[in-house]
C-alpha positions as CSV (number, residue, x, y, z in Angstrom):
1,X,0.0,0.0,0.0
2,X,2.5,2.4,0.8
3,X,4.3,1.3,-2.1
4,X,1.3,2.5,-4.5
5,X,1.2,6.1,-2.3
6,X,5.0,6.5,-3.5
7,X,4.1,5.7,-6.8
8,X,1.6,7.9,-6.8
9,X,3.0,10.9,-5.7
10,X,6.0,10.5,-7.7
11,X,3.9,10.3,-10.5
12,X,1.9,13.4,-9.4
13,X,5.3,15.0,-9.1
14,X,6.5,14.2,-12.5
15,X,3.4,15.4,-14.5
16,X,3.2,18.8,-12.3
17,X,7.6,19.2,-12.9
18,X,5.9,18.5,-16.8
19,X,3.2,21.2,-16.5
20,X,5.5,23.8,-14.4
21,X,8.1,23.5,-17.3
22,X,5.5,24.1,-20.0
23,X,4.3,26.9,-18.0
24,X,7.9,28.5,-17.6
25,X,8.7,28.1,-21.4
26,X,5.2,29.7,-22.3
27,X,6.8,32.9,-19.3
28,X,9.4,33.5,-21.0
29,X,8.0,33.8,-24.6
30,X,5.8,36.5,-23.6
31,X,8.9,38.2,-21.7
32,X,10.4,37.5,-24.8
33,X,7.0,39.8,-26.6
34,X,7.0,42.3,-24.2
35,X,10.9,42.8,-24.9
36,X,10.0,42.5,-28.8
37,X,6.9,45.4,-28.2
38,X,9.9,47.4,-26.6
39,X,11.9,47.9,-29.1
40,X,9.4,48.0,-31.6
41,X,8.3,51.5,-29.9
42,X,11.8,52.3,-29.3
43,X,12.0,52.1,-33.3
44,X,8.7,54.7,-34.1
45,X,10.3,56.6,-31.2
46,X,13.5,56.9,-33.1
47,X,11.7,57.6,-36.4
48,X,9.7,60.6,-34.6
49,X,13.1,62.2,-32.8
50,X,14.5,61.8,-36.4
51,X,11.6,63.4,-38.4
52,X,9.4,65.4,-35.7
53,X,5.5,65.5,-36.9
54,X,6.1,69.3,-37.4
55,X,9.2,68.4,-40.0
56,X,8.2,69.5,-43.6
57,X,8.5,65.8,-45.2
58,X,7.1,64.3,-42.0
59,X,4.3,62.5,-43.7
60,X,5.9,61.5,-47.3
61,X,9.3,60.3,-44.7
62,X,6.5,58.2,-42.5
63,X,5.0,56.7,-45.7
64,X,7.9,55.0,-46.6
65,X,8.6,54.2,-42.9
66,X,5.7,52.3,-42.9
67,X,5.9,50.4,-46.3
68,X,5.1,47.1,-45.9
69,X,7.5,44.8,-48.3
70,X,7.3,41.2,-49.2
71,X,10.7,40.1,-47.6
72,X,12.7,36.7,-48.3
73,X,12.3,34.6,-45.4
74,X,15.2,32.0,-44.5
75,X,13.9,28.5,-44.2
76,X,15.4,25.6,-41.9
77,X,17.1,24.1,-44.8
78,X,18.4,27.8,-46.2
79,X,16.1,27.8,-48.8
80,X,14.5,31.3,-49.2
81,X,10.7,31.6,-50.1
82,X,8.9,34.8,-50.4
83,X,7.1,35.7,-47.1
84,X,4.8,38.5,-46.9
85,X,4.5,40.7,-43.4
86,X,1.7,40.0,-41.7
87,X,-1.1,43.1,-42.1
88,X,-3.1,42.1,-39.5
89,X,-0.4,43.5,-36.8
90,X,-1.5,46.3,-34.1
91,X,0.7,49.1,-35.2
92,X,-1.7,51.5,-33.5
93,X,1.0,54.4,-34.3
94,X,0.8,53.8,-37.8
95,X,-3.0,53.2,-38.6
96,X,-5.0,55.4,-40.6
97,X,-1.4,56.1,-42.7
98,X,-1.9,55.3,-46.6
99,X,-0.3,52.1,-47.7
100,X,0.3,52.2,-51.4
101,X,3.0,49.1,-51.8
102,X,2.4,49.2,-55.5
103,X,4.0,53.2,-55.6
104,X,7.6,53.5,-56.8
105,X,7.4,57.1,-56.0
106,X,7.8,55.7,-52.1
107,X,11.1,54.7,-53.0
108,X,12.4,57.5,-53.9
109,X,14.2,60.4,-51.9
110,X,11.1,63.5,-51.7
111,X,12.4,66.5,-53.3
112,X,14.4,68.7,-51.1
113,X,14.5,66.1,-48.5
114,X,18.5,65.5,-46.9
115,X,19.2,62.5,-48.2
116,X,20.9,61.2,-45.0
117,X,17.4,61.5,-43.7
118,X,15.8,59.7,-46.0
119,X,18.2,56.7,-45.8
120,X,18.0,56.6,-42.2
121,X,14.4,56.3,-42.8
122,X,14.8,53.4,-44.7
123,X,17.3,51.8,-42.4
124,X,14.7,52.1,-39.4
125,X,11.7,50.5,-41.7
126,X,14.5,47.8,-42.0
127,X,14.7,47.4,-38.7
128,X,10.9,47.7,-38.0
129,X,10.3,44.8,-40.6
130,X,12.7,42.6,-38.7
131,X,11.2,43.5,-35.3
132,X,7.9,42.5,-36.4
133,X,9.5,38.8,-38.2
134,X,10.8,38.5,-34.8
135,X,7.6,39.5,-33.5
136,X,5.2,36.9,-35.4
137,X,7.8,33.9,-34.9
138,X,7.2,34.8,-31.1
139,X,3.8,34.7,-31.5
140,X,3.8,31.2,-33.0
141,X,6.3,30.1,-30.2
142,X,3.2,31.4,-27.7
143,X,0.7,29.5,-29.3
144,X,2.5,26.3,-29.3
145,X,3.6,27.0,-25.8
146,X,0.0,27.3,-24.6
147,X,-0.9,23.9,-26.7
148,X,2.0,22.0,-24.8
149,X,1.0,23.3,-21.6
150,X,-2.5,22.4,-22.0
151,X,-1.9,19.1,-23.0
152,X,0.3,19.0,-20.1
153,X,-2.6,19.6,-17.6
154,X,-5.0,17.6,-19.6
155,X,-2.4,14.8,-19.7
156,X,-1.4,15.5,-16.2
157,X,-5.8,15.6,-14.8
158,X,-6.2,12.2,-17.1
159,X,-3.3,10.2,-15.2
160,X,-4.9,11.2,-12.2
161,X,-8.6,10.6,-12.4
162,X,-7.2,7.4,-14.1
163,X,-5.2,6.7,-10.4
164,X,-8.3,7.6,-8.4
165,X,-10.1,5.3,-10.4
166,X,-8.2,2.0,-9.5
């Protein structure tokens, strides 16, 4: 009998070690979001101490900033496919902004505009694009995360209903 209690609480102990493991790895990907979100504002922060809203080519400069480009995407194998940025993203900064991919004009420096400026603008969209990559693969990480640690507790509530039933 007391052989079956030691069995049983080490089991309980093993599936909750299990479920607190799944629960730490789904902690620190949402640290791991929350540190992503950071420097995704700390990137529109940089843009706006770079071209201030009251700058003349504030809104052609923020265009291009937000341009949303289909980007190669590395595979496992080092293949590269073409992977389109999600649109779906809260960028609550950059709503209501006009988002003509199909313009060339975008790509070009606006008349009159420094031309340091502009690449610097195009050197913090860089960035922003690989902040939100970053960003999605996180997300994905999250979700299969909270599948693991559900399965964990489901797993972990069948073994023991299964123990209280013998």
């Amino acid at each position: 009998m007391k052989e079956n209690l030691n069995l049983a609480c080490q089991k309980q102990h093993d599936a909750s070690t299990a479920s607190s493991d799944s629960f730490l790895l789904l902690a620190a990907k949402k640290n791991d979001r929350d540190v992503c979100q950071t420097h995704e504002k700390a990137i529109l922060s940089e843009f706006l101490n770079a071209v201030p809203k009251q700058h003349q080519f504030h809104k052609p400069l923020l265009k291009v900033f937000s341009k949303k480009l289909k980007r190669s995407k590395k595979n496992i194998s080092g293949n590269t496919s073409e992977d389109e940025t999600n649109e779906d993203e809260e960028d609550s900064e950059l709503e209501g902004e006009d988002d003509n991919s199909d313009s060339e004009e975008d790509e070009t420096c606006p008349a009159g505009c420094n031309i340091s400026l502009y690449e610097q603008v195009i050197e913090l969209r860089e960035r922003r694009l690989d902040q939100e990559d970053i960003f999605a693969d996180i997300k994905c990480a999250i979700n299969e995360a909270q599948k693991a640690y559900v399965e964990d507790i489901h797993s972990f509530q069948t073994k023991k209903q299964q123990t209280l039933n013998k």
